[in-house]
DRENMI-475041 format. One record per residue: x, y, z of N, C-alpha, C in turn. Coordinates in steps of 0.001 Angstrom, whole numbers. Layout:
<sites>
X|Y|Z|X|Y|Z|X|Y|Z
...
</sites>
This chain:
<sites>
861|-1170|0|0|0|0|909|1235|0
1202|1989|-1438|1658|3190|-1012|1131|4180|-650
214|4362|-580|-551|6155|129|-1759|5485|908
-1408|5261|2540|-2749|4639|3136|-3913|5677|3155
-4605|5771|3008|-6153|6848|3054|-6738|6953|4553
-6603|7519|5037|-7467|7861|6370|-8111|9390|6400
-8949|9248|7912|-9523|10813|7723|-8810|11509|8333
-8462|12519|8526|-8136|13810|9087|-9093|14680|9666
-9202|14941|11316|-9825|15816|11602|-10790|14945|12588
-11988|15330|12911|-12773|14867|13543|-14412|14599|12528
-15014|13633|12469|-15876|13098|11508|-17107|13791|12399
-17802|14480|11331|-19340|14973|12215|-19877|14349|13105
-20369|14650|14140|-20857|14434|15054|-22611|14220|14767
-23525|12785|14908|-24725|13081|14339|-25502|13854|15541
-26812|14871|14297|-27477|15991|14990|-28163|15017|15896
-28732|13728|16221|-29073|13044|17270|-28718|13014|18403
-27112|13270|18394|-25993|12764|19569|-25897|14617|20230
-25687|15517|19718|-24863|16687|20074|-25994|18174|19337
-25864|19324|20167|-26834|20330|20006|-26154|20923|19204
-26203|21212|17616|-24972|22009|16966|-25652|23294|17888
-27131|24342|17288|-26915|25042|18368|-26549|25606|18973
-26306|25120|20348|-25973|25354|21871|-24262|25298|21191
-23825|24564|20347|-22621|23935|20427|-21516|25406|19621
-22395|26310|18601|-22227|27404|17876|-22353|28542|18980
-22707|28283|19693|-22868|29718|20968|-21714|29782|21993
-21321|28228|21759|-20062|28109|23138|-18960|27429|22337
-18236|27936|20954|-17531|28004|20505|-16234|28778|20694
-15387|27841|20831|-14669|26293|21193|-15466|26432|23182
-16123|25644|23652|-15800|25217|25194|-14567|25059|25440
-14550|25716|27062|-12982|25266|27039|-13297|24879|29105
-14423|24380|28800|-14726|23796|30106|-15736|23087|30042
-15789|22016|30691|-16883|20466|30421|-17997|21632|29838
-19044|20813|28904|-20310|21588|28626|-20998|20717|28301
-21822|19488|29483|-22749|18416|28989|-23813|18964|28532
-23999|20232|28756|-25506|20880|28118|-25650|20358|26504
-24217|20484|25888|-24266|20548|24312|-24781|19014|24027
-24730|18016|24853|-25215|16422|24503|-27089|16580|24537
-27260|15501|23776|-29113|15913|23682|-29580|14412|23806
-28231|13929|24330|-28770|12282|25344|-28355|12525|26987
-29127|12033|27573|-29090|12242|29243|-28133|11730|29639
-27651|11933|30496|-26375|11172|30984|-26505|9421|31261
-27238|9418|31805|-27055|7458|31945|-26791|6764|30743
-27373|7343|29448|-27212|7025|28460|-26636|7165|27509
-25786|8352|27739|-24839|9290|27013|-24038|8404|26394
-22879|7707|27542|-21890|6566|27191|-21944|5781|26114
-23238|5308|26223|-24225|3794|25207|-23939|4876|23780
-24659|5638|23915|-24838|6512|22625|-23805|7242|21795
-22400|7419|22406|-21170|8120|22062|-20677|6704|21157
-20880|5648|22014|-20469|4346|21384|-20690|3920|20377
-22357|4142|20277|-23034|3828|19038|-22855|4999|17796
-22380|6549|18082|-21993|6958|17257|-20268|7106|16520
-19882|6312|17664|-18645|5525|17159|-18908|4660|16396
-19155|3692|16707|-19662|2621|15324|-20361|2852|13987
-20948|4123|14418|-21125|4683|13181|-20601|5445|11946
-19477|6040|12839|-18363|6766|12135|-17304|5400|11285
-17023|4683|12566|-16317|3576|11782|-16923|2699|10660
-17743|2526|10806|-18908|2098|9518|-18474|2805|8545
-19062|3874|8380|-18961|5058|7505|-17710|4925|6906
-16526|5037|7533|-15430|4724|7281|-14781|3990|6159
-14937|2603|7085|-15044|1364|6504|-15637|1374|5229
-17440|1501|5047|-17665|1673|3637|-17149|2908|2582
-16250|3469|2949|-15798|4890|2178|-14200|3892|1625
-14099|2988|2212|-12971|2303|1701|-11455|3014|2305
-11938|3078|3376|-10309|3938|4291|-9214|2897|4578
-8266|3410|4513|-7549|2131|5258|-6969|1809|6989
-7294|3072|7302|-7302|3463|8739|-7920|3958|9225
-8763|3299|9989|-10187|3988|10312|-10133|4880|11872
-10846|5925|12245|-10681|6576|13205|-11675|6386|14305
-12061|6670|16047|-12893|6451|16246|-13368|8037|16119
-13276|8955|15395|-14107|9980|14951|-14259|11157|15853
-13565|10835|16886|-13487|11732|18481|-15189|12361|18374
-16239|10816|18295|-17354|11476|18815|-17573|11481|20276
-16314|11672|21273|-16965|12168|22761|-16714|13447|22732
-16135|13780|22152|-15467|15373|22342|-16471|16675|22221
-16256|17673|22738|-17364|18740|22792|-16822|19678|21662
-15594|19898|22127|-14346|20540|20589|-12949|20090|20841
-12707|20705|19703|-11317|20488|19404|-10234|20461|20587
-10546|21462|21563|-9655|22248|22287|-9865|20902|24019
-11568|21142|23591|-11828|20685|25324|-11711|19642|25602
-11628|18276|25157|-10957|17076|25099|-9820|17422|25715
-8489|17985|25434|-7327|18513|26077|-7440|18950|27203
-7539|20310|27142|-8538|21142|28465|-8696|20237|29763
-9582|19327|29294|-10187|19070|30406|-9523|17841|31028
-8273|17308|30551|-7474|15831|31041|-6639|17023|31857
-6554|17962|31820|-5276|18765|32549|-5221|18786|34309
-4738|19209|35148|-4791|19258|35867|-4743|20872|36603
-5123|21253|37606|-5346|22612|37929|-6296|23736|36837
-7099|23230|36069|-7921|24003|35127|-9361|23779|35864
-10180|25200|35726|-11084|24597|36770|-12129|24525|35523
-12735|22998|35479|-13804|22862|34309|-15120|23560|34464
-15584|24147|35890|-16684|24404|36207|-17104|26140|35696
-15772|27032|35831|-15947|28344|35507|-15538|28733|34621
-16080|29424|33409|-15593|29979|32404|-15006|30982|32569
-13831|31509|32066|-13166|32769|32516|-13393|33707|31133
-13517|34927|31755|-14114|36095|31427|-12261|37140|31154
-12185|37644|30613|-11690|38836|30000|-10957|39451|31219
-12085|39930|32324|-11383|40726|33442|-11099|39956|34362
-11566|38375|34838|-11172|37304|35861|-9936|37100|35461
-9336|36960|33882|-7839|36452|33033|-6894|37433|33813
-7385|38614|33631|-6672|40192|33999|-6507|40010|35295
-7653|40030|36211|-7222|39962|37723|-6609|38530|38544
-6658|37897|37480|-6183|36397|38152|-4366|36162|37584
-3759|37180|36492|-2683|37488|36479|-1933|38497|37036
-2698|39578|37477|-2576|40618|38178|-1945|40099|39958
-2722|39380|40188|-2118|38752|41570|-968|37911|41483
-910|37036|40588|-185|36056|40437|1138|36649|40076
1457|38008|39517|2446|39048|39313|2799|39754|40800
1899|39641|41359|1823|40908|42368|3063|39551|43809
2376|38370|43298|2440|37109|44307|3943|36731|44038
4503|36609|42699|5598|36499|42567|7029|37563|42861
6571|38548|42779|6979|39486|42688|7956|39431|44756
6755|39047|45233|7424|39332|46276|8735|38492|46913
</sites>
């Protein structure tokens, strides 16, 4: 096989699984946002799965030779990352002047 074929990127997410939406308003999340899922949580898991298998399907019949699991858990690009980190707080979104005053101390803190 000289040129294996795979996808690049992340494979749509179906409008069943995820709120585009909600998902266009909080572009990129950069903190958990289960709001954007439009399956409940107990069931969420089952359903990320099944739109895994669907991507790989898809795949598969597109004739790939490396198939991806499609990063359908992901909310975006960014927050998958984001959120494996440690010391990032997933719960608060930071704002413009929290960035400002939360470096402002941390200058003021080193400093001494």
């Amino acid at each position: 096989m000289l040129f294996p074929t795979t996808l690049v990127g992340s494979y749509p997410q179906p409008d069943w699984l995820i709120d585009r939406e909600r998902l266009a308003k909080h572009v990129p999340p950069r903190v958990r946002a289960s709001e954007l899922w439009r399956i409940p949580e107990p069931y969420l898991a089952q359903a990320q799965d099944d739109a895994t298998l669907l991507a790989i399907r898809a795949q598969e019949q597109a004739g790939l030779d490396i198939v991806t699991d499609g990063e359908t858990r992901r909310e975006s690009y960014s927050n998958r990352f984001a959120t494996a980190l440690e010391g990032i707080d997933l719960d608060n979104r930071a704002s413009p002047s929290r960035v400002r005053e939360s470096a402002s101390r941390f200058r003021a803190s080193s400093a001494r």
